[in-house]
N, C-alpha and C positions, 0 to 999 in steps of 0.2 A: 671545483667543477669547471674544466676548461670549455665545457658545451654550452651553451644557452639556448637553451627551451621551453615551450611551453609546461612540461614538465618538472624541470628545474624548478624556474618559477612559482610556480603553483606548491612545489617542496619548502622553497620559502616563507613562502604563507603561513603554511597549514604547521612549519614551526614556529612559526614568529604566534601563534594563535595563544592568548591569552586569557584561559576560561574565566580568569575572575573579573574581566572586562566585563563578564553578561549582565543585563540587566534581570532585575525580579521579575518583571514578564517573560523572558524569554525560559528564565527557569519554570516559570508557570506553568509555560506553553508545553515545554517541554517534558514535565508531570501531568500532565493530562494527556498528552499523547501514549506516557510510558501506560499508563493506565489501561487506553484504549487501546492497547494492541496485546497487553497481557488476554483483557479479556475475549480480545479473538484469536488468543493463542489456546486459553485455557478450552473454549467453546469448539473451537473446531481439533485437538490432540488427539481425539477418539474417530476422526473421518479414514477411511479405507486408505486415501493416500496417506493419511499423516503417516496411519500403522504401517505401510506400505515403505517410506519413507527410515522409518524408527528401524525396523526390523531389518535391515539392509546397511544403515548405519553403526548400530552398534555392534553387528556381526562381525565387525571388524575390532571389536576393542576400542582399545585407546586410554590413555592417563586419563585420570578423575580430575579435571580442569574446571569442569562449567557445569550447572546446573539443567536440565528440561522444564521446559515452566510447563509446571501443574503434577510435575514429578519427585520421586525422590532421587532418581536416577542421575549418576553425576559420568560425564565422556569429557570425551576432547573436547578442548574449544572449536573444535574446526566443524565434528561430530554434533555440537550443538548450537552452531550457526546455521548448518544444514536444517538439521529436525524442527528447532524454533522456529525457522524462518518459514517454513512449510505449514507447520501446523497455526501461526497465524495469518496466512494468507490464504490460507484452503477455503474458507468461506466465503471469499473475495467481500470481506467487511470491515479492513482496515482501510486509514484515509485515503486521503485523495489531494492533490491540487488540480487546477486549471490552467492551463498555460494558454498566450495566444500565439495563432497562426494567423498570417494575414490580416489580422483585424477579427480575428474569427476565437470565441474559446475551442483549444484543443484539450484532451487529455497528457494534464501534466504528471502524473504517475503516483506513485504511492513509498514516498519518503520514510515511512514508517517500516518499508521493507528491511530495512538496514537498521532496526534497532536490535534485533536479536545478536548483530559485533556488537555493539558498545557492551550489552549485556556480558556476553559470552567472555569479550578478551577483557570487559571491567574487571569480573569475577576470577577469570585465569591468575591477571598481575596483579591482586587486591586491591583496586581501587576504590576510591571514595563515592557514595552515590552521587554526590556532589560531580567528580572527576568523568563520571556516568553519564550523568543530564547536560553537563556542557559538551561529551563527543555526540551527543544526538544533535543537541544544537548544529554542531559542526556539522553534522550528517546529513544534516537539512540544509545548510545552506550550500556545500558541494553540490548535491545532488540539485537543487534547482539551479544552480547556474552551470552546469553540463546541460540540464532540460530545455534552456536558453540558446544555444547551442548546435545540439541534436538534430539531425536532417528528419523529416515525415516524410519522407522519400517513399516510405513503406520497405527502405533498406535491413534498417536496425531495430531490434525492439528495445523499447526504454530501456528495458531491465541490463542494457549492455552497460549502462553507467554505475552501474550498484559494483562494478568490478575495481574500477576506478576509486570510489566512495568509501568502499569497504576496506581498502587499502589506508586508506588515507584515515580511518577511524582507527584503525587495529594499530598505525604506528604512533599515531598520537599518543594512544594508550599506551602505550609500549615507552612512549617517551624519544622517539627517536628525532635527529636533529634530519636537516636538510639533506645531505647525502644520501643517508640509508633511505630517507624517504623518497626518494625521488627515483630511487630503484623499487621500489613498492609499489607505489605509482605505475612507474613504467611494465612490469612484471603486470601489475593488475590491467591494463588498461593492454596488453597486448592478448589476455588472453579471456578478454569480456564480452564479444561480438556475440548474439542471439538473435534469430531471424522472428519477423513478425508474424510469422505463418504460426507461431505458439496461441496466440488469440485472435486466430481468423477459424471461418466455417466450424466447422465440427470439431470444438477445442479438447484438448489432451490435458491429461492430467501435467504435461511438461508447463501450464501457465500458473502450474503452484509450486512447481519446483525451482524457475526459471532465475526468480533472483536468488535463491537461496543455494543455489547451484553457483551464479554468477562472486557472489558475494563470500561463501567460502573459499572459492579462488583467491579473491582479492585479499584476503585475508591470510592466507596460507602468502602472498605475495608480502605480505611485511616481514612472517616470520623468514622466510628467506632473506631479506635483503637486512634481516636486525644478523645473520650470522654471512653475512659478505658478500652475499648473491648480484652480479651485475643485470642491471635491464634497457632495455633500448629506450632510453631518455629522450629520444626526438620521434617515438609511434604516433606522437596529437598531431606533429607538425609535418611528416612526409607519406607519400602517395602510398608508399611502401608498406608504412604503416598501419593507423587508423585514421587518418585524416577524412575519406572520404564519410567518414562516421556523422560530420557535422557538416553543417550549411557552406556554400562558398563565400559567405561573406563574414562567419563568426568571425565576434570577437573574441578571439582565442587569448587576448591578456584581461580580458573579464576573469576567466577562470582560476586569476594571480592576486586579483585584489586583494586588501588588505582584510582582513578576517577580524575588523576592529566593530561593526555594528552587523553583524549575521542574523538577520531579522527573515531570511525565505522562512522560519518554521512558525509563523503569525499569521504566511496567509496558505495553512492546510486546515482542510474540512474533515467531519468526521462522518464517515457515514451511518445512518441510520438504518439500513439495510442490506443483508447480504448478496449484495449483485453493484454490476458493471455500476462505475460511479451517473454514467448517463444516463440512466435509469431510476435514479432517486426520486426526482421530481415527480416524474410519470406513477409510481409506485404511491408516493403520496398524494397525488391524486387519487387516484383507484379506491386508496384506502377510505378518501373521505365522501366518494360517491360509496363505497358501502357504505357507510354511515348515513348517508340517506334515505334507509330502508329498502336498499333494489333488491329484487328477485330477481338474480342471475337468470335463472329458466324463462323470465319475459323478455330478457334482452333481446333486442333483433339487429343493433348493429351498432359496433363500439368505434368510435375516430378516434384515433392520438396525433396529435397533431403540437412538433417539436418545432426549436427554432429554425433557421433557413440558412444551415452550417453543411461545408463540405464533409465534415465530421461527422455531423447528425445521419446528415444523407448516406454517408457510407455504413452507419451502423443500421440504416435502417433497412439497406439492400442487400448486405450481406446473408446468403442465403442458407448458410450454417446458423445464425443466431433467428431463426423463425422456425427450422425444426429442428430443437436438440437431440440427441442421442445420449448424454450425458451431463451427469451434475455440473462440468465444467461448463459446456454450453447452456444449459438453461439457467445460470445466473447473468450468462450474459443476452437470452432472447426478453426482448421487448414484450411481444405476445405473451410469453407464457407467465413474466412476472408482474405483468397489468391485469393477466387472468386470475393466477392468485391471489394475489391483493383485493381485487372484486369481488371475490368469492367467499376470503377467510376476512377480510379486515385488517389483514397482518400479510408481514412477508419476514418470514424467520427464518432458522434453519431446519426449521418439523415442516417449512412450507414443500422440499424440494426431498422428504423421506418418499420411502418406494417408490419413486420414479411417477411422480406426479404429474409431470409433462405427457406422461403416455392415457392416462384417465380419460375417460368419454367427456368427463362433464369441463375439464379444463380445454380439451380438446375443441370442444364446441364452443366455446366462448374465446378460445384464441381463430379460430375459423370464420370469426364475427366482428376482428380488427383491422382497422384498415389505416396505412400509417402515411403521414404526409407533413410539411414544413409549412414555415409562416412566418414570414420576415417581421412582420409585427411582434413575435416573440422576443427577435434578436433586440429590438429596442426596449424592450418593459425589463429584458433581464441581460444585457450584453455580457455578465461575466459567469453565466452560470447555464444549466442545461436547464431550461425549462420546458412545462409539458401544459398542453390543458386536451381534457379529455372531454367525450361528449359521449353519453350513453344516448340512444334511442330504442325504449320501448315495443313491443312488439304491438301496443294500443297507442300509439304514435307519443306517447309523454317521451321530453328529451329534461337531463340530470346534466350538469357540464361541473367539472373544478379543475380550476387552472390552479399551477403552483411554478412559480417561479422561481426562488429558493429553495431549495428542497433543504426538513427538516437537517439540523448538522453545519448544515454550511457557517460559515467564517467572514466576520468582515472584518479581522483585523484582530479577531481573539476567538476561541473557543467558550463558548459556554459550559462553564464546569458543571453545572447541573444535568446538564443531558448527556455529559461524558459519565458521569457519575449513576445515571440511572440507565445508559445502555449497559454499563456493567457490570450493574446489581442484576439486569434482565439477561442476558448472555451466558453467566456464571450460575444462575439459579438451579439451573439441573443437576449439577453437581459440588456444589459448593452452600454451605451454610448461612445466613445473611450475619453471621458472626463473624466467621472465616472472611466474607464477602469484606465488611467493613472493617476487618484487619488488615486486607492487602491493600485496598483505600487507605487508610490510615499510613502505612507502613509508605505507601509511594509518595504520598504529598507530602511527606514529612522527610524524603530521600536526601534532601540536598545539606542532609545536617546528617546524616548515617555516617559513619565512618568505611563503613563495605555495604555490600551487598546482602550477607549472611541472613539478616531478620530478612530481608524479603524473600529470598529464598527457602526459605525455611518454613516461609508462611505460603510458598506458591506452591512446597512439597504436600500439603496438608490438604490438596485438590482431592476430592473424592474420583471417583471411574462413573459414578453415575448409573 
């Protein structure tokens, strides 16, 4: 390679990557993550876009390459990059990390979007579960250090880097050395860009297809360049490019490091409910002022009151996420998933059936929020979105619960236990707690599998519910 590039480089890497460097945590981490995104794949495969999504893909065929989790149905790998990737993102209740801006937590994205490659192109070239859990590994730590990177310009939406990422999984997988990768790369990374207007105002169903969309590119981008395909190797570094994609002062040889301690998948959270990760905290509050004993119908005036982030402030003025028109939007409005939560105790995905947002009695309880910041927040919790809430009575008694942490969160590991009972809870409607604790079984035990086959086999066994 007579070029040198950021591309290049980073092709380097991501051969030189040696999965039996990882440590037992990071295999850990990366079994509990496989876990929790199976069971928002399984939970949300029956939602209008997933079917929407399936029926449209497989209309086209394809070789019997990969599995559908929670199906018997076997497609393309490219076929089931797409459909996977959608049906666990649909519920918007897979992880999350935090990134900073300015000193500030921004949304750092959702790493787990990209597990449905390692799945798909594991199972395509028979790979070991083992060979599985170290390209997630991988898939985490590309993907946060692009996030590092990344301009908030409001140019790009995250999900442009899952093009790049996806690429760089599928030829791992693939086994491909420096060359072929670096057209991979290049191929995926010229054709990732996605605008952020996907999760602004009155969101589309395009913010559940958006990396799954992206990332089937990238993916289709190795098997090109594994049969000789050339790609513009210098898209990171010229105007021409994608350069404008990242900040004017990245470190763009960050993205070449040495791939010898890839530790970004230690600091992802898992959510406890399905909605915008900024929303957690606040949600468990709500939850534990129901627990209170309120009577919604006495309430007379609800505060939320978040930390004192340009972030915060912009989700909280955005005047699409206060009136939804659809399930994509009302997992991301504040009002109407602090209304629910107050109401049921819960925010699942029965919270957000027949169009709950449109209801008299939700309605009036979101009519009765009123939302505002508090720098004193940014101090008690600098690395997390925190909320506290204050009910007021209609006989003037005031209920307040602040949450800081919200349930899920990560300092440095996953709590298997809550991974483990979100997934027994997610899975219940359709799945057996036998079935349940065989596909439990079957992933924490992945890294000694020699394929895929048993967990697929036991993901084929999903009931329709």
């Amino acid at each position: 390679m007579a070029e040198r590039t950021t591309i290049n480089a980073m092709a380097g890497a991501i051969a030189a990557f040696d999965p039996n460097s990882l440590s037992p945590a990071l295999i850990e981490q990366a079994k509990l993550l496989l876990l929790d995104t199976l069971g928002c794949a399984i939970a949300g495969r029956n939602e209008p876009t997933s079917l929407e999504v399936q029926k449209s893909a497989l209309s086209l065929g394809g070789a019997e390459q990969a599995s559908l989790i929670g199906s018997g149905t076997k497609t393309s790998f490219l076929n089931a990059i797409l459909i996977n990737g959608v049906i666990m993102r649909v519920l918007d209740l897979n992880d999350y990390t935090i990134a900073q801006e300015k000193g500030e937590p921004a949304m750092g994205g959702h790493p787990s979007d990209n597990i449905p490659v390692a799945l798909a192109a594991g199972e395509w070239q028979g790979k070991s579960g083992y060979d599985v859990l170290a390209t997630i590994v991988l898939g985490y730590e590309l993907y946060n250090r692009f996030k590092k990177v990344i301009t908030r310009a409001d140019q790009f939406d995250g999900t442009s880097i899952s093009g790049i990422v996806a690429a760089a999984m599928t030829g791992h997988i693939m086994g491909q050395g420096a060359e072929p990768l670096s057209h991979a790369l290049a191929f995926g990374a010229a054709r990732c860009m996605a605008p952020p207007l996907m999760r602004r105002g009155q969101i589309s169903s395009a913010k559940s297809l958006s990396n799954a969309l992206t990332a089937q590119s990238g993916a289709l981008s190795a098997l090109l360049a594994s049969n000789g395909a050339t790609g513009p190797v210098a898209v990171l570094d010229e105007v021409q490019g994608i350069r404008r994609m990242f900040v004017d002062d990245a470190d763009m040889a960050s993205l070449s490091a040495p791939l010898t301690n890839p530790g970004a998948i230690l600091e992802t959270h898992v959510k406890a409910f399905p909605s915008v990760a900024t929303s957690q905290a606040a949600i468990g509050a709500a939850i534990q002022l129901h627990g209170d004993g309120l009577n919604t119908a006495n309430i007379d005036t609800i505060e939320m009151i978040m930390a004192d982030t340009s972030y915060m402030r912009g989700h909280q003025t955005d005047p699409g996420r206060s009136n939804p028109k659809s399930r994509h939007a009302a997992d991301h409005c504040f009002p109407f998933l602090v209304a629910a939560a107050l109401s049921d105790g819960e925010l699942t995905p029965r919270s957000f059936d027949n169009q709950r947002w449109e209801t008299l009695e939700i309605k009036s309880l979101m009519s009765k929020i009123t939302m505002g910041v508090d720098g004193t927040l940014n101090t008690l919790a600098p690395d997390s979105y925190p909320c506290r809430l204050t009910v007021t009575t209609k006989d003037g008694a005031q209920f307040e619960a602040q949450v800081l942490y919200p349930p899920g969160f990560s300092k440095g590991h996953i709590n298997a236990p809550d991974v483990i009972a979100k997934f027994a809870a997610v899975t219940k409607p359709t799945s057996s707690e036998t079935l349940c604790a065989e596909i439990q079984d079957t992933v924490m035990a992945l890294d000694r599998a020699p394929s895929l086959d048993v967990l697929m086999a036991s993901l084929a066994q999903v009931g329709d519910g």
